[in-house]
C-alpha positions in Angstrom: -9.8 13.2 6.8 -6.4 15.0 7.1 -3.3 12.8 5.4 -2.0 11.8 9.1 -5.4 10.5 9.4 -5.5 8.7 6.0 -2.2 7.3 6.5 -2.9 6.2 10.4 -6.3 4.4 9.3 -4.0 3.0 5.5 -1.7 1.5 8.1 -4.1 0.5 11.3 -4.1 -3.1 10.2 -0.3 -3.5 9.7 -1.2 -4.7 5.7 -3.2 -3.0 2.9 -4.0 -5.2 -0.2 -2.7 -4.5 -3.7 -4.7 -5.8 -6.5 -3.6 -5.7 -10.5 -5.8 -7.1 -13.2 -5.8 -7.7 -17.1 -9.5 -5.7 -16.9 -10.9 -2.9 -14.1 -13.9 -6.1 -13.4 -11.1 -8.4 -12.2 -9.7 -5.4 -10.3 -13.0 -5.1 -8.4 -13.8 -8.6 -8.3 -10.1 -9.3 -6.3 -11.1 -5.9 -4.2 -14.1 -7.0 -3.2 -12.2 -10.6 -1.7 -9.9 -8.7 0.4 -12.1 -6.5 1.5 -14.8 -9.0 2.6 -12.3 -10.9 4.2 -11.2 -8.4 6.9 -9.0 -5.9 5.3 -10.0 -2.1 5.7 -7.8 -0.9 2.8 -6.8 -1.8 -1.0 -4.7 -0.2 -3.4 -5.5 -0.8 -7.6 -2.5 -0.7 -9.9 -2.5 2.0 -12.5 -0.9 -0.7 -14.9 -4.8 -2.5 -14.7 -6.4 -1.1 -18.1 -8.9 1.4 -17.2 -7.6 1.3 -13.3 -9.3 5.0 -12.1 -13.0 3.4 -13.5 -12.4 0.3 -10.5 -11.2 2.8 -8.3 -14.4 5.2 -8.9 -16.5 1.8 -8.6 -15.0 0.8 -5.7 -15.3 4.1 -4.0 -18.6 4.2 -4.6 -19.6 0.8 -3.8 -17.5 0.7 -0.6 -17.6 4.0 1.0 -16.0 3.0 4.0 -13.6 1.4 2.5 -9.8 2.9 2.2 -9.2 3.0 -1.8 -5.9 3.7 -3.2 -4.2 4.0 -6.6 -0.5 2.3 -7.0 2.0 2.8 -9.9 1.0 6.4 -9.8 4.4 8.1 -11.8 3.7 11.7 -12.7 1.5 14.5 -10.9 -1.2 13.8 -14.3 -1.7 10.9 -12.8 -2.3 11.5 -9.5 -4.3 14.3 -10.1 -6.5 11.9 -11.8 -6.5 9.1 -9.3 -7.8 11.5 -6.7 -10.6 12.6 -8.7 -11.2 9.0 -9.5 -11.7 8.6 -5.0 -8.0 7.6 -4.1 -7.5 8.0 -0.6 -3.7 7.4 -1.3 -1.1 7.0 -3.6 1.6 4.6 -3.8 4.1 4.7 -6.4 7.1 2.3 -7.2 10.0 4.9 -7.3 10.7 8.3 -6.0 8.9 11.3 -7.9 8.8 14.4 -6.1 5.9 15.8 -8.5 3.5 12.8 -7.0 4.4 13.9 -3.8 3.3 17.1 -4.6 0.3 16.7 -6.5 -0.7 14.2 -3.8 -0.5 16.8 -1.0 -2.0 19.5 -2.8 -5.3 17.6 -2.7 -4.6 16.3 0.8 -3.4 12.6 0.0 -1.1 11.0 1.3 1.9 9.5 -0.6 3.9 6.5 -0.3 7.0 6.4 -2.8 8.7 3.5 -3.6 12.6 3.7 -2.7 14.9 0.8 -1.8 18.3 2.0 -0.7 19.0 4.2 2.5 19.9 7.5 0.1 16.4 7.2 -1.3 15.0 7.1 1.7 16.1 10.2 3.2 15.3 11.7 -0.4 12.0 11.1 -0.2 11.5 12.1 3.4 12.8 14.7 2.7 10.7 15.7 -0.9 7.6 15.2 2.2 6.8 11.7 1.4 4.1 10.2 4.2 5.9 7.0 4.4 8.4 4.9 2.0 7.1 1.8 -0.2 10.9 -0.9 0.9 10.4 -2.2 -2.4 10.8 -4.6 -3.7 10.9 -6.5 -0.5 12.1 -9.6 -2.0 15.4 -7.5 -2.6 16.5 -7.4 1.0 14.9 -8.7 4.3 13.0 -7.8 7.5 17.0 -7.9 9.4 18.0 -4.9 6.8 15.4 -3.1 7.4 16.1 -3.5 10.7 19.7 -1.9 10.8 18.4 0.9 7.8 16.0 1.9 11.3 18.8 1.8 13.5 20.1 4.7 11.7 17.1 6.4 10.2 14.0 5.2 13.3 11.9 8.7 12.0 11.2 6.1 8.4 8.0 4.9 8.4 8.3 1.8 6.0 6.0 -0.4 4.0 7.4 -3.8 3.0 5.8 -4.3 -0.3 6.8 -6.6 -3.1 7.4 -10.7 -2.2 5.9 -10.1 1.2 4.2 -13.4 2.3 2.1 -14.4 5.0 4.6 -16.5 6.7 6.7 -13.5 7.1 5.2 -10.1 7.0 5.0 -10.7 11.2 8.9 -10.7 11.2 8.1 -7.5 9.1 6.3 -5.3 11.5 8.8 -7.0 14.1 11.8 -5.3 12.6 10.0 -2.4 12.3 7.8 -1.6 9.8 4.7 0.5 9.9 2.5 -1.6 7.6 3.4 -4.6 4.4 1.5 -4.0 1.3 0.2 -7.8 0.0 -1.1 -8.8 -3.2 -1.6 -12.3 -4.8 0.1 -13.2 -1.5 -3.3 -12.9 -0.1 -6.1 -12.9 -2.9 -4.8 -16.1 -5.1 -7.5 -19.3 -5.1 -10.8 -17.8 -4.2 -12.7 -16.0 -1.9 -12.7 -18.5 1.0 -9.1 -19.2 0.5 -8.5 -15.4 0.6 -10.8 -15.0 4.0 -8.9 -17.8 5.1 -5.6 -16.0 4.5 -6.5 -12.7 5.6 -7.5 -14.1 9.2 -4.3 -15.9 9.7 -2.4 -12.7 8.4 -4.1 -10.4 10.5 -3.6 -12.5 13.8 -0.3 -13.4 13.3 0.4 -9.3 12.5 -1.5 -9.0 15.7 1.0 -11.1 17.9 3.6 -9.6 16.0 2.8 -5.8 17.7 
């Protein structure tokens, strides 16, 4: 797949899940619940000890699943999340060199930015889409007038985003809400249960 295609299919579903774990099983184990509830794509946490071995797990046992790495901060690290199976990268700040390192091996990258100034910044280092983070920060109105002046910013809400109101979210104008114990806290069938709601309130939301 080309990066516009990675990043169309990363963003299809309006929300991609983000798991972090104290060990790469948990990782997997909390992958696995959002996946098998409904969601096509997950993103592991580089701060999970020994994050790249879930990622090649998951890879493997999920082929047609859409596998990134988060908290990727230096080109080292991308480099070895892509060889790992990453299908993206997602980092919490702006680093140019992830960008980079990212597109030379055809990923996509989503850098994490949180004022207008870093947004243009990283659009204009090449970034594929910006990581409004943290979300809790500011709100889906905000990021409504940030789009008023800068529509071409394709935005990922991520950080605090809830169920309730990553609809009002996509609303305001955001491509896609990155979700993590938001949606994979108390279980498997609590997480299925979540997911559904999520995904047909996001749904109404279009």
């Amino acid at each position: 797949m080309y990066r516009w295609e990675i990043v169309q299919a990363v963003t299809q579903q309006r929300v991609f899940g983000i798991v972090r774990a104290a060990a790469p099983e948990a990782a997997l184990a909390a992958a696995e619940v959002v996946l098998d509830a409904g969601l096509h794509a997950v993103e592991v946490a580089l701060t999970t000890p020994r994050a790249l071995s879930a990622v090649a797990r998951l890879t493997e046992q999920r082929p047609d699943a859409l596998v990134g790495a988060g908290t990727v901060l230096d080109a080292a690290a991308a480099r070895a999340a892509v060889e790992a199976g990453a299908r993206f990268l997602v980092s919490p700040s702006l680093h140019p060199e992830v960008i980079r390192a990212g597109h030379r091996y055809g990923v996509p990258v989503f850098p994490g930015v949180a004022t207008p100034t870093e947004i243009v910044r990283a659009l204009e280092e090449g970034a594929d889409a910006v990581k409004i983070f943290p979300a809790s920060a500011v709100s889906p109105s905000w990021l409504r007038d940030v789009r008023a002046a800068l529509p071409q910013a394709p935005a990922i809400p991520t950080g605090g985003v809830s169920v309730e109101d990553a609809p009002e979210w996509i609303a305001a104008g955001a491509v896609a809400c990155g979700m993590g114990s938001a949606l994979t806290s108390g279980g498997p069938r609590a997480a299925g249960e979540r997911v559904a709601a999520l995904l047909a309130g996001l749904a109404r939301a279009r």
